[in-house]
N, C-alpha and C positions, 0 to 999 in steps of 0.2 A: 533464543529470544524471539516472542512474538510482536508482530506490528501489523497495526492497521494499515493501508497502502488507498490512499484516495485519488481518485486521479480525477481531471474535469474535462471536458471537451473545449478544444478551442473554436473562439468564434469563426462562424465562414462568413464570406462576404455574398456568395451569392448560392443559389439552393443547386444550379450546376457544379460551382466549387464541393458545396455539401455532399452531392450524388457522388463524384469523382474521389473526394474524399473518403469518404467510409467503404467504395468498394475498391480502393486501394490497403484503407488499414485493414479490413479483414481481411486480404490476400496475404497480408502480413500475418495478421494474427492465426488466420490455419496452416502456418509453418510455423511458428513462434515455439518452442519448448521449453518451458522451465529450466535452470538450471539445475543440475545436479545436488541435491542439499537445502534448495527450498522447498519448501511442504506449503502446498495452497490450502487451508485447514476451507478456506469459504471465497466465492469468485464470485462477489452481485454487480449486476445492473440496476443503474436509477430507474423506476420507473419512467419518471419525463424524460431519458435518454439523454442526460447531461454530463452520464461520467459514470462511476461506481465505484465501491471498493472491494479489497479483498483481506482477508484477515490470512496473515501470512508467518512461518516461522521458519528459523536459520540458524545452524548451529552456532554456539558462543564464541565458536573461534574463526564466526564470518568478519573479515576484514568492510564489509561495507561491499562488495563485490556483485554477492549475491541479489541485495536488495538492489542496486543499479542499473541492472540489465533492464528491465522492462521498461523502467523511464528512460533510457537510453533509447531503445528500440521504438519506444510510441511516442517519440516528446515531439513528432510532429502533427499528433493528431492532439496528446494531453497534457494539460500540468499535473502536478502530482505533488503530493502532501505526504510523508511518512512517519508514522507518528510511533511509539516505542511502546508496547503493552504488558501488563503482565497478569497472570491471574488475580482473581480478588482474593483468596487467601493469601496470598507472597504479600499484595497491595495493605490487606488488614492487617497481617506481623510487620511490617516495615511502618504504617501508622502505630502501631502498638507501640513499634520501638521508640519514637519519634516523639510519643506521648509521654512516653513513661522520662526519657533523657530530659526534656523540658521541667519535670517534675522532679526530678534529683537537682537541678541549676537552680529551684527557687523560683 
C-alpha cells in the first residue's frame, strides 16, 4: 500500500529556540533509518521550509507500525498527515466499478 506522508513544522517561539531546534532534529535525523519494509519511493522538502512530504509504501500485511515510526520519532519538531494512495489505474477500475454498480440499482 502506498501513502502520501505530510508532515509540517511546528511553530517556534523565538529564532534561538528555531536555531537549537533544527540542529537538534537533524542530529536526529542523520541516525534515523527507515524501517525494514518501508520503501521511500520520494523524500521532498517545502521550498519555504515548512515541512515536506514523502510518497511512501508498506507491505499489505503492515499492521500500521511501519508507517508510525517517523511520526513518532519527529513529532517534536512535526505534525503529520497520512493519507492512503493508490495508483490511477487501480483508482480508474475501482471508479469503473463503482459506476457501472450505481447503473445496475437504477
Amino acid at each position: 500500500m502506498k501513502y502520501l506522508v505530510q508532515w509540517k513544522a511546528h511553530q517556534h517561539h523565538s529564532s534561538e529556540h528555531f536555531e537549537n531546534d533544527t540542529q537538534r532534529m537533524n542530529a536526529v535525523l542523520d541516525k534515523w533509518i527507515p524501517p525494514e519494509g518501508l520503501v521511500i519511493h520520494h523524500f521532498l522538502a517545502r521550498v519555504d521550509g515548512q515541512g515536506g512530504i514523502a510518497i511512501v509504501e508498506v507491505p499489505a500485511s503492515d499492521d500500521g507500525s511501519l508507517l508510525a515510526e517517523a511520526p513518532s520519532v519527529f513529532a517534536p519538531w512535526f505534525s503529520y498527515e497520512i493519507i492512503p494512495m493508490m495508483d490511477i489505474p487501480v483508482a480508474i477500475e475501482s471508479a469503473t466499478h463503482g459506476r457501472e454498480l450505481r447503473h445496475r440499482a437504477g
